[in-house]
Structures are given as C-alpha cells and as structure tokens.
Biopython code that builds the backbone (N, CA, C, O; Angstrom):
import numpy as np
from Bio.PDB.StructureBuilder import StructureBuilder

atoms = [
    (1, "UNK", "N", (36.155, 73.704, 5.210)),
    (1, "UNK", "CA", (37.491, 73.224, 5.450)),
    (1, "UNK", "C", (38.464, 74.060, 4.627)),
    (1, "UNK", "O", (38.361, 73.874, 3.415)),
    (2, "UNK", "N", (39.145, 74.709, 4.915)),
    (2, "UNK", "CA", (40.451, 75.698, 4.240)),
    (2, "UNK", "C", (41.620, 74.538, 3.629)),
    (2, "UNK", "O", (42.237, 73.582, 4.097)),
    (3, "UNK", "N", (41.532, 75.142, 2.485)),
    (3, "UNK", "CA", (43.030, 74.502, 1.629)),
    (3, "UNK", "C", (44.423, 74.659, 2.466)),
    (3, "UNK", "O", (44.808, 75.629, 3.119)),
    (4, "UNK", "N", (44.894, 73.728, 2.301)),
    (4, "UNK", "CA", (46.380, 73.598, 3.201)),
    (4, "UNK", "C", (47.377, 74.564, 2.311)),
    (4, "UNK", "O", (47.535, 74.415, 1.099)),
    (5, "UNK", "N", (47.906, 75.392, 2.958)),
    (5, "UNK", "CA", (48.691, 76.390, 2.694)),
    (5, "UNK", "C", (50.369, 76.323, 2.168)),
    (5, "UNK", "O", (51.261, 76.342, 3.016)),
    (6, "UNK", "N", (50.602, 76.266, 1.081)),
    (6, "UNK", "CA", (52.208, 75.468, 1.186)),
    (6, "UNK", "C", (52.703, 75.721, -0.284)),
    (6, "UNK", "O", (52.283, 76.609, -1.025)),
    (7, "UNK", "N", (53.604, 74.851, -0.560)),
    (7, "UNK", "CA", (54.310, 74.931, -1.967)),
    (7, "UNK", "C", (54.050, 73.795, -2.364)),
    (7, "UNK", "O", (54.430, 72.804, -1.740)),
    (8, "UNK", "N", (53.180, 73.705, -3.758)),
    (8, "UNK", "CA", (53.083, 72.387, -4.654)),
    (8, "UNK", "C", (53.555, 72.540, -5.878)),
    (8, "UNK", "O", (54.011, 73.577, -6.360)),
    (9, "UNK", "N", (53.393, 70.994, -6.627)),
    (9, "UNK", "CA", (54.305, 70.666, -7.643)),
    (9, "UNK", "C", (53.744, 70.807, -8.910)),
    (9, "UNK", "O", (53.132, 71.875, -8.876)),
    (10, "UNK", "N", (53.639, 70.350, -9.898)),
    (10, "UNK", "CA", (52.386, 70.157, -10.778)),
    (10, "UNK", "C", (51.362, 69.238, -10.446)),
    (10, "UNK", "O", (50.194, 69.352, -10.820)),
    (11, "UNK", "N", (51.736, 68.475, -9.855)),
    (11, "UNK", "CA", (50.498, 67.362, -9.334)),
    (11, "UNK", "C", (49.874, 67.482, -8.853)),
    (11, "UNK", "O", (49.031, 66.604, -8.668)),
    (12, "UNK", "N", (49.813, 68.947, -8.155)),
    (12, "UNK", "CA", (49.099, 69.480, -7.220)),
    (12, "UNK", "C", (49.806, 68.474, -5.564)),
    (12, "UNK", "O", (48.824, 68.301, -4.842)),
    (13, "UNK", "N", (50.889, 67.954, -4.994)),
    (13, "UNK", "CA", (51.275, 67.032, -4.336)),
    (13, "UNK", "C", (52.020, 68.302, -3.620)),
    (13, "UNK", "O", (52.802, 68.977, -4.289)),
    (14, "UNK", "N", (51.824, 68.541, -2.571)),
    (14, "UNK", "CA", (52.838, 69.451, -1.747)),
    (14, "UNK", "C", (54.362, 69.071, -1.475)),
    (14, "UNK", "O", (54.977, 68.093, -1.051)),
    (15, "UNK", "N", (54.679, 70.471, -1.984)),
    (15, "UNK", "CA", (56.624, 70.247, -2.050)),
    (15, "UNK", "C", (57.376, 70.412, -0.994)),
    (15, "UNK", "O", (58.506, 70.104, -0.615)),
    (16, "UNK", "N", (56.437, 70.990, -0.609)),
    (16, "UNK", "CA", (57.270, 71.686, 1.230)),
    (16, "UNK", "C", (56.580, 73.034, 1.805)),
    (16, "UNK", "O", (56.884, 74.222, 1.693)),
    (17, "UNK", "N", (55.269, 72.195, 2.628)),
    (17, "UNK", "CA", (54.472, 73.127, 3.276)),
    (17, "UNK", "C", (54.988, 73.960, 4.208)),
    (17, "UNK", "O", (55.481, 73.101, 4.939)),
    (18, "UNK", "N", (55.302, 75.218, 4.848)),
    (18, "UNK", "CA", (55.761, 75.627, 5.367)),
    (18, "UNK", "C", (55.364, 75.261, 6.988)),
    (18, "UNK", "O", (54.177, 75.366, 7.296)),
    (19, "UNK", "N", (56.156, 74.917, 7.823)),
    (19, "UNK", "CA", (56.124, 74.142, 9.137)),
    (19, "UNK", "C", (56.274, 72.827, 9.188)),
    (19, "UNK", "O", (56.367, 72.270, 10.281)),
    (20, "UNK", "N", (56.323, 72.108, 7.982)),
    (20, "UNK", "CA", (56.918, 71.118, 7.599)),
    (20, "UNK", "C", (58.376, 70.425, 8.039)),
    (20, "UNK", "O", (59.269, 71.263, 8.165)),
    (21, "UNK", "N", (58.668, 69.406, 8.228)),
    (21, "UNK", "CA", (60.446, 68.996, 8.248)),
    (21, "UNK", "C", (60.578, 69.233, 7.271)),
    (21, "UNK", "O", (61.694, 69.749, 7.326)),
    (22, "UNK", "N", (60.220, 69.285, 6.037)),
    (22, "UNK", "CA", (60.143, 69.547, 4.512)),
    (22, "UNK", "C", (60.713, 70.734, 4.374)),
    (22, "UNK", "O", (61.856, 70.789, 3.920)),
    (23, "UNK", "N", (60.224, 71.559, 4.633)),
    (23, "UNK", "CA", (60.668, 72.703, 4.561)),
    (23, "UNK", "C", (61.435, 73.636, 5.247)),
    (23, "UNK", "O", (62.126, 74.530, 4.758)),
    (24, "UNK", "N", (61.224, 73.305, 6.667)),
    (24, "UNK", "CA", (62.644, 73.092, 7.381)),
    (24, "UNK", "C", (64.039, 72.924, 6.775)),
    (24, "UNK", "O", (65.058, 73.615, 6.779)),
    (25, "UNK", "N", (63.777, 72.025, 6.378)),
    (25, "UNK", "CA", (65.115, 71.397, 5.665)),
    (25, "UNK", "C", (65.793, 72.106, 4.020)),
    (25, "UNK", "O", (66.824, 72.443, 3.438)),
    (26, "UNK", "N", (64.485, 72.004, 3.911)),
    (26, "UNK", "CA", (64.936, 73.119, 2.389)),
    (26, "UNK", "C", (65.837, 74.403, 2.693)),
    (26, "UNK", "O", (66.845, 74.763, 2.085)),
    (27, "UNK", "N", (64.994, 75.211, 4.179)),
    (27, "UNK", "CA", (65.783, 76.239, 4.594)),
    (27, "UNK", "C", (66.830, 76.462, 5.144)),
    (27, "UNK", "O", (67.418, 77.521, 4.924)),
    (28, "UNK", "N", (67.252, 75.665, 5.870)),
    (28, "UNK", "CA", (68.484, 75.003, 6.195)),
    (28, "UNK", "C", (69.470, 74.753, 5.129)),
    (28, "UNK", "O", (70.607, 75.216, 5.231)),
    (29, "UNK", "N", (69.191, 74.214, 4.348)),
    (29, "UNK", "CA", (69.820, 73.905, 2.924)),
    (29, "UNK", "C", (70.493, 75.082, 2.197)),
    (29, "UNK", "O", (71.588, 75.146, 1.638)),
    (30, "UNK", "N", (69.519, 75.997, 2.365)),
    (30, "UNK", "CA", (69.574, 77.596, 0.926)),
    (30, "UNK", "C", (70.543, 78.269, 2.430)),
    (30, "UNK", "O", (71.339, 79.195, 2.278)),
    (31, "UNK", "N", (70.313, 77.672, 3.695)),
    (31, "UNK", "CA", (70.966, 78.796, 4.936)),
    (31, "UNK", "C", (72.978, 77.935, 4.931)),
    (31, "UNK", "O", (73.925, 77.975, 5.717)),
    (32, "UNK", "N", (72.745, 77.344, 3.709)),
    (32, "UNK", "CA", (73.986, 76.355, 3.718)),
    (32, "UNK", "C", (74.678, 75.001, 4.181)),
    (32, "UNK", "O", (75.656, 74.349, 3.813)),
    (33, "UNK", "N", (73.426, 74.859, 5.443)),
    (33, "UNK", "CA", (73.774, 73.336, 6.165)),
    (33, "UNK", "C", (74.163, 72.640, 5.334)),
    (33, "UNK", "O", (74.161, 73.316, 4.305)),
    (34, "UNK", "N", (74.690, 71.169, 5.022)),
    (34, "UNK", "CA", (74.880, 70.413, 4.153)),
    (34, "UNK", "C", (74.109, 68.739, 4.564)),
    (34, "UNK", "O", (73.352, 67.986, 3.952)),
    (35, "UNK", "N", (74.872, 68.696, 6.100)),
    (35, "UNK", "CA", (74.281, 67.425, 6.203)),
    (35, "UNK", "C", (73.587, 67.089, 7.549)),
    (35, "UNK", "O", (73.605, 67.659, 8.640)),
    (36, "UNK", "N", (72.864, 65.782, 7.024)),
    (36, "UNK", "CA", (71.293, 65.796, 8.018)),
    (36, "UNK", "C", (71.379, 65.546, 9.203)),
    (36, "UNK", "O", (70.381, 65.831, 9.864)),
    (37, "UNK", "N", (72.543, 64.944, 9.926)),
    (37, "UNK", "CA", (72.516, 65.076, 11.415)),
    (37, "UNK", "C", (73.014, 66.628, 12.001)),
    (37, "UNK", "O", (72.952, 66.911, 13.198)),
    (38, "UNK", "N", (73.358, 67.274, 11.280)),
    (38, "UNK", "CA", (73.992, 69.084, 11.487)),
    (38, "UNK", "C", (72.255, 69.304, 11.434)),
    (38, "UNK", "O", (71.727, 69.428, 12.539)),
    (39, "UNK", "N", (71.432, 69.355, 10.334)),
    (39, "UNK", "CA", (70.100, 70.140, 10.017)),
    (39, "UNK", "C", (69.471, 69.394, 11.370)),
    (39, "UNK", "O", (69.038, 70.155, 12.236)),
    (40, "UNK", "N", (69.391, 67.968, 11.610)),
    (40, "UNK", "CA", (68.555, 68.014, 12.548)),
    (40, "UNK", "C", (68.868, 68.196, 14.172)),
    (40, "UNK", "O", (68.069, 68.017, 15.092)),
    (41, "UNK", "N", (70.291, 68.614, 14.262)),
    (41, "UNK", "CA", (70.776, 69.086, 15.778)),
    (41, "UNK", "C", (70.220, 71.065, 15.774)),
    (41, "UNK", "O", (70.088, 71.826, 16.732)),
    (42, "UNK", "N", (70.039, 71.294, 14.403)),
    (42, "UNK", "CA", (70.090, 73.207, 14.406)),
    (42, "UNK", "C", (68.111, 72.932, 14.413)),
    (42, "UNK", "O", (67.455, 73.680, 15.138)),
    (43, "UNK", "N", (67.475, 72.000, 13.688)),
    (43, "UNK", "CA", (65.972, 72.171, 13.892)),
    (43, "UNK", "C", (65.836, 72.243, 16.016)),
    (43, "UNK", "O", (65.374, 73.156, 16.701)),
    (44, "UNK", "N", (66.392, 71.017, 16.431)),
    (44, "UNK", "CA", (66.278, 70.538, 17.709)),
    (44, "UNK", "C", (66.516, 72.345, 18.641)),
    (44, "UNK", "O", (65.720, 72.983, 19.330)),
    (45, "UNK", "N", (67.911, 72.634, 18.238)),
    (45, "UNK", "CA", (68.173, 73.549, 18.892)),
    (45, "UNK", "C", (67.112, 75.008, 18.757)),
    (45, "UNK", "O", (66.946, 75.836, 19.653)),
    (46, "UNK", "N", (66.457, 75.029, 17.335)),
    (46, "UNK", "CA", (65.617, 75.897, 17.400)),
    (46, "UNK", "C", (64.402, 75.869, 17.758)),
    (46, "UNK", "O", (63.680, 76.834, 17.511)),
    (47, "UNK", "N", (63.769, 74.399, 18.627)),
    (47, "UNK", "CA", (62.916, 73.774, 19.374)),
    (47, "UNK", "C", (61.733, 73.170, 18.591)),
    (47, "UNK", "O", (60.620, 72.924, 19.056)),
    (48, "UNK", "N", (62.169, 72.965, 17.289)),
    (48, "UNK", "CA", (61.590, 72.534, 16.444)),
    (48, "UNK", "C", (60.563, 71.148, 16.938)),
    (48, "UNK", "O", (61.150, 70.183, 17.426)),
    (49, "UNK", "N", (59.553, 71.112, 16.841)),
    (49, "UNK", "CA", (59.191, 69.424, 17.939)),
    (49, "UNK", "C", (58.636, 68.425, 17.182)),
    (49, "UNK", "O", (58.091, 67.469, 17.734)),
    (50, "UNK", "N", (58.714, 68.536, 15.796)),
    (50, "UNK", "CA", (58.191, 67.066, 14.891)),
    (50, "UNK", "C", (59.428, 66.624, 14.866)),
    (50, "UNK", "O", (59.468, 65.394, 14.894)),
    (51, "UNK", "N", (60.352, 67.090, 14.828)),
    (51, "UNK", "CA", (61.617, 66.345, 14.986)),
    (51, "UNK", "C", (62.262, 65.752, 15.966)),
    (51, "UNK", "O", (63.319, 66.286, 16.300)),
    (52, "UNK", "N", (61.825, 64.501, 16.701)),
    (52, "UNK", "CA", (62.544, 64.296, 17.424)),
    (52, "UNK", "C", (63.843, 63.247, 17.624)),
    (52, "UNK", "O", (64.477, 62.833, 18.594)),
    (53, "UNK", "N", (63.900, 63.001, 15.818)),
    (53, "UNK", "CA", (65.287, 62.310, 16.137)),
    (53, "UNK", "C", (65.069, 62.652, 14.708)),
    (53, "UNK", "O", (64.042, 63.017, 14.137)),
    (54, "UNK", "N", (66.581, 62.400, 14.148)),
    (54, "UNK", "CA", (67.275, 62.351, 13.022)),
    (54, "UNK", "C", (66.542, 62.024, 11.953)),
    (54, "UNK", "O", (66.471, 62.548, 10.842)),
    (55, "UNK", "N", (65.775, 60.699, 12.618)),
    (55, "UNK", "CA", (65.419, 59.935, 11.172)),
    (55, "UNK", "C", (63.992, 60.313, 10.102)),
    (55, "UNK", "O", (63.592, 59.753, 9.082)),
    (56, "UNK", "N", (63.339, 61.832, 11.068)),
    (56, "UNK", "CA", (62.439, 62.509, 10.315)),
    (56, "UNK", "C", (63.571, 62.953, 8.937)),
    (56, "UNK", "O", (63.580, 62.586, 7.762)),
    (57, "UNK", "N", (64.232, 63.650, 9.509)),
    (57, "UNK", "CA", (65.379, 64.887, 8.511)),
    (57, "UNK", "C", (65.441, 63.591, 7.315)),
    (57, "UNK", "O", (64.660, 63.713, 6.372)),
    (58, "UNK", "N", (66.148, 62.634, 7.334)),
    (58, "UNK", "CA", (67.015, 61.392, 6.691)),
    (58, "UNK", "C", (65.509, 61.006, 6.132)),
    (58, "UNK", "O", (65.653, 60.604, 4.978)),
    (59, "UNK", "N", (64.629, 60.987, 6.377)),
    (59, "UNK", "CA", (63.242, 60.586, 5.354)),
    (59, "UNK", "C", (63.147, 61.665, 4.259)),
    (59, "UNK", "O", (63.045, 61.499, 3.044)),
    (60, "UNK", "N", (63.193, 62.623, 4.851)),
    (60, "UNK", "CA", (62.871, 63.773, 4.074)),
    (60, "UNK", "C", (63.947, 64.357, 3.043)),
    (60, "UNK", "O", (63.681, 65.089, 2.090)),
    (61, "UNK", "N", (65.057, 63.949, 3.370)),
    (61, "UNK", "CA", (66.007, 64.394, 2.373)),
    (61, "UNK", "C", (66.192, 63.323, 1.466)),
    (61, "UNK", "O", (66.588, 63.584, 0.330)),
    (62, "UNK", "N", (65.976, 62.226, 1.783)),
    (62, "UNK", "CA", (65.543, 61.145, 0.299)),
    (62, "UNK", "C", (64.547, 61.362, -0.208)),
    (62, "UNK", "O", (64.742, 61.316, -1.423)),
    (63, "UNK", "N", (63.148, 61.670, 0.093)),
    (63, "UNK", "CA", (62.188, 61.742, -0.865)),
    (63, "UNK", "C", (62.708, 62.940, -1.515)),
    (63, "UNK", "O", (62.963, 62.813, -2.713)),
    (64, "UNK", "N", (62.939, 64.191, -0.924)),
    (64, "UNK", "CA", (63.468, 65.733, -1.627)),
    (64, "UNK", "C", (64.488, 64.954, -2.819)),
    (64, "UNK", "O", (64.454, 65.478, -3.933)),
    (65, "UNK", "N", (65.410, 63.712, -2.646)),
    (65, "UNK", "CA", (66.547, 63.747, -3.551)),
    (65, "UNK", "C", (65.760, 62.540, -4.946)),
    (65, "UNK", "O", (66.013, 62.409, -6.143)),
    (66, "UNK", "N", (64.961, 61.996, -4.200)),
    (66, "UNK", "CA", (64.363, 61.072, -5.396)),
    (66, "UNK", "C", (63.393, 61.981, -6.760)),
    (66, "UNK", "O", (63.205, 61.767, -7.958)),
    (67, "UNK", "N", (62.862, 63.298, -5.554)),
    (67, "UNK", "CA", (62.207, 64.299, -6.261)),
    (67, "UNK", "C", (62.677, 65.410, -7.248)),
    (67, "UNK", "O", (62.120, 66.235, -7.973)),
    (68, "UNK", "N", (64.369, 64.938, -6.848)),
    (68, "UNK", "CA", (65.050, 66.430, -7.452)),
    (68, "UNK", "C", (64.785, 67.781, -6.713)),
    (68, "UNK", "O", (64.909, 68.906, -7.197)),
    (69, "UNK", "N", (64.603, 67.626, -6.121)),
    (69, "UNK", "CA", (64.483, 69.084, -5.158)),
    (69, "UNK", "C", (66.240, 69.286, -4.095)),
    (69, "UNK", "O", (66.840, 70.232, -3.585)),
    (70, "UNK", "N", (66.392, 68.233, -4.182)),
    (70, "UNK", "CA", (67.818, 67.880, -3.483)),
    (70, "UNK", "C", (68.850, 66.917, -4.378)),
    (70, "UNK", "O", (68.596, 65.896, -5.018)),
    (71, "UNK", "N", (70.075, 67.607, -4.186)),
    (71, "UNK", "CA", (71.296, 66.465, -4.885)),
    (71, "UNK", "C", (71.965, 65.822, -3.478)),
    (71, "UNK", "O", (72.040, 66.413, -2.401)),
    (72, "UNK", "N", (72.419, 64.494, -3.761)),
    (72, "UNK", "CA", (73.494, 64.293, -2.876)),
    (72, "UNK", "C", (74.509, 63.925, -3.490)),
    (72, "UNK", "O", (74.479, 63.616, -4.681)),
    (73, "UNK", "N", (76.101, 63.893, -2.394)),
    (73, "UNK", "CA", (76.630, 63.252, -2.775)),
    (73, "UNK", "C", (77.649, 62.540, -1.642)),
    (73, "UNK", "O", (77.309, 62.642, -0.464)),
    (74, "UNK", "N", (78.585, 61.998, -1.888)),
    (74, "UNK", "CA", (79.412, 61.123, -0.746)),
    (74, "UNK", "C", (80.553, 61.775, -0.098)),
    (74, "UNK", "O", (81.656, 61.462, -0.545)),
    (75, "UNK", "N", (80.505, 62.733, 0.996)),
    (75, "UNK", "CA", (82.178, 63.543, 1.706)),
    (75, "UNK", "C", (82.964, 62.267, 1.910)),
    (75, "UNK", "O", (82.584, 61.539, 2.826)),
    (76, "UNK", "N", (83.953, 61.912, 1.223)),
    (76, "UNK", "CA", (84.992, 60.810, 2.029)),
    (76, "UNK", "C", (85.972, 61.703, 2.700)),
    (76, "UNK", "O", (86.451, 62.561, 1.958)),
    (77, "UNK", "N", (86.375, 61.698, 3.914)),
    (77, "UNK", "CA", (86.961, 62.519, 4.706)),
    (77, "UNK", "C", (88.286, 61.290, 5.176)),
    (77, "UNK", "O", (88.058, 60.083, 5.090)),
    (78, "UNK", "N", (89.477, 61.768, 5.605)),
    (78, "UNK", "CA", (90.882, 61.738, 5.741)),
    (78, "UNK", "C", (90.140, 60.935, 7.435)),
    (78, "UNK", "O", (90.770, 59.908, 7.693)),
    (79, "UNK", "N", (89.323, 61.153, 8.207)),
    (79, "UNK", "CA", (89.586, 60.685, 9.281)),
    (79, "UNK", "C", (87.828, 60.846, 9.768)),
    (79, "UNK", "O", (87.124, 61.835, 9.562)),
    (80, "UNK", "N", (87.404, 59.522, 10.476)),
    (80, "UNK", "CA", (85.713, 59.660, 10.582)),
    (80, "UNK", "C", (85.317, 58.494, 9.227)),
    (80, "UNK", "O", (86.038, 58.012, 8.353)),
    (81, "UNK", "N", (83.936, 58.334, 9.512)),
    (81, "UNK", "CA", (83.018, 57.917, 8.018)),
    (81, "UNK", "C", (83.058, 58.713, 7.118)),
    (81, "UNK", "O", (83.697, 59.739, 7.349)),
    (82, "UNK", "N", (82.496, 58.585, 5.946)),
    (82, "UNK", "CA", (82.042, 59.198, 5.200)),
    (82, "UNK", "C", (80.743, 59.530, 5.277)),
    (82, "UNK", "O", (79.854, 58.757, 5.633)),
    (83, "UNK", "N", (80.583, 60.780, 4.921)),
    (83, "UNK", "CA", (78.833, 61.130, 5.171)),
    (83, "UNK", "C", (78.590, 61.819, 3.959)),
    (83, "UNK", "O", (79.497, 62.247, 3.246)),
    (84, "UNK", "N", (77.033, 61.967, 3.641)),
    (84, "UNK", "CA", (76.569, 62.380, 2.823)),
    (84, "UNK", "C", (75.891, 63.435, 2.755)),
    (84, "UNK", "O", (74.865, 63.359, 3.432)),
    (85, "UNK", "N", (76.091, 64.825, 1.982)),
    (85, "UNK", "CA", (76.423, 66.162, 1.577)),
    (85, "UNK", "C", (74.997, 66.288, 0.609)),
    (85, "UNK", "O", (74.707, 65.602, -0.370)),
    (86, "UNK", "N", (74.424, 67.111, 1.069)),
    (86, "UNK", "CA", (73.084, 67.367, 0.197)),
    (86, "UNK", "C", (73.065, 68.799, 0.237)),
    (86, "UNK", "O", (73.378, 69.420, 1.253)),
    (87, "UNK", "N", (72.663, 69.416, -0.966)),
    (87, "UNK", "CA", (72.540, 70.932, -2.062)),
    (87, "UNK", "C", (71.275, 70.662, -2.587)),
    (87, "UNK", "O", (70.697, 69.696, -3.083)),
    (88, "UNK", "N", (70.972, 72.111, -2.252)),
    (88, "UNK", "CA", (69.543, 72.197, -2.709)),
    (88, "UNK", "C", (69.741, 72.520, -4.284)),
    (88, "UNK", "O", (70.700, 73.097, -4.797)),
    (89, "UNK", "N", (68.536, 71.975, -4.948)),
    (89, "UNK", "CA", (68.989, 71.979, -6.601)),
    (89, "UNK", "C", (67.838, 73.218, -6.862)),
    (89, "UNK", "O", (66.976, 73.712, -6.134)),
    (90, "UNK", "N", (68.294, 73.483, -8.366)),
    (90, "UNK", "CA", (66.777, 74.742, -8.774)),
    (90, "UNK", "C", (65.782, 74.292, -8.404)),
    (90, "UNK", "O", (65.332, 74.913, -7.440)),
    (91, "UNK", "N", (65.097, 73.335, -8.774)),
    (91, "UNK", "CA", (63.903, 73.142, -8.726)),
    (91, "UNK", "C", (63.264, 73.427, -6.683)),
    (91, "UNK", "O", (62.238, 73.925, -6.221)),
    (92, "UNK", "N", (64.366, 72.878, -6.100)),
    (92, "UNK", "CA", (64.538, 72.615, -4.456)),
    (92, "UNK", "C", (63.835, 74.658, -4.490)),
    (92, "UNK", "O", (62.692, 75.046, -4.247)),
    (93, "UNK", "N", (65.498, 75.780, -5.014)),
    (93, "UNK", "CA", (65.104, 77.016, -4.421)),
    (93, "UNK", "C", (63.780, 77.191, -5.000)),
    (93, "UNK", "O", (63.079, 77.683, -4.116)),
    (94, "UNK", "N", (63.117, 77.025, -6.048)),
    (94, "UNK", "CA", (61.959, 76.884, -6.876)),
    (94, "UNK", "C", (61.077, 76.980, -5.755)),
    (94, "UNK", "O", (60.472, 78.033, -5.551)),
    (95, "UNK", "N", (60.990, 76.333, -5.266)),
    (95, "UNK", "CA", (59.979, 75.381, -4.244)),
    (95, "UNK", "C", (60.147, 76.221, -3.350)),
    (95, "UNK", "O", (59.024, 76.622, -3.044)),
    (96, "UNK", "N", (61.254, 76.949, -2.480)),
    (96, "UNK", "CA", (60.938, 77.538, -1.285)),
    (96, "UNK", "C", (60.719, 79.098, -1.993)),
    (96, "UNK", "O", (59.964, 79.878, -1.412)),
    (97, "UNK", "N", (61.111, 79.343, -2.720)),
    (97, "UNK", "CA", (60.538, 80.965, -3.566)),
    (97, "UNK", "C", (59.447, 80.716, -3.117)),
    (97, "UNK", "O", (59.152, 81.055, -1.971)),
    (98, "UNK", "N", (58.608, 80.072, -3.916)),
    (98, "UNK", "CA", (57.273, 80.118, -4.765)),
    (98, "UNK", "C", (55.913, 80.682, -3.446)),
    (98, "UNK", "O", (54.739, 80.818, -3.790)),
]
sb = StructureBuilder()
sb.init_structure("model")
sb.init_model(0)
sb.init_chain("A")
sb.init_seg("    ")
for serial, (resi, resn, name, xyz) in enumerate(atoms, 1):
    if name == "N":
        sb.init_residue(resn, " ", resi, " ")
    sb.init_atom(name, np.array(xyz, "f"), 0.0, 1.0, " ", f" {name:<3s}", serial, name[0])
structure = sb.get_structure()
C-alpha cells in the first residue's frame, strides 16, 4: 500500500494533500481569491468535481482557520451582507511550499 502523498503537520495529520478541496483552496488563496463562494464558483468553473456545492469550500476554510493555516475576517460592505474574507497565514503558505 503506498503512503498518501501530500503536505503534513507535525502530527503527521495531512495539511492539504494535493487534489484535495484543501488544497484547492489554499491555492486559490496565495492566487488572491478571498472569499468562499468566489473559490468555490472558480474550483466549479475549473471542473473541479468533489466540489459540488459551496459547503465543501465553507468546511474547509474553518478547519484551515481553527488550524491557523487561514485568518478570517468580517467585509461589512455599504450595500449587500456582510461576508467573510479569508488570507492565507505563514503557516497556510508553509503548507503549500512544503
């Protein structure tokens, strides 16, 4: 059986295997996207297929932000909701270097 191929943490716990929404999203992130219904309309459009709705991206960018691999924070905008703005942190580019 071959070791799964990817980026881990110290725990040996994978950070964002590559083909991942995980990592998807990381790249998206460092490519500047900010927020998760934008990342998961540009995965869709690039025919990405574990994604088939939003709420993969929106899992994944909370565990990334509970992990520190991701910051968020709150856009209050003049007109619309407010939505929430996520930056990849060091540890995040860390993770897609490595």
């Amino acid at each position: 059986m071959e070791a799964a191929v990817g980026r881990w943490d110290n725990d040996t716990n994978p950070v964002a295997e590559p083909g991942s929404v995980r990592w998807h999203v990381l790249t998206l992130l460092a490519d500047g996207y900010e927020h998760g219904y934008e990342m998961w309309r540009e995965l869709v459009a690039q025919g990405f297929t574990q994604s088939r709705n939003p709420t993969a991206v929106y899992r994944a960018l909370r565990a990334m932000n509970q992990e520190g691999l991701v910051s968020s924070e709150w856009e209050f905008r003049t007109v619309g909701p407010a939505r929430r703005v996520y930056r990849l942190t060091q540890r995040g580019r860390r993770a897609l270097e490595e």
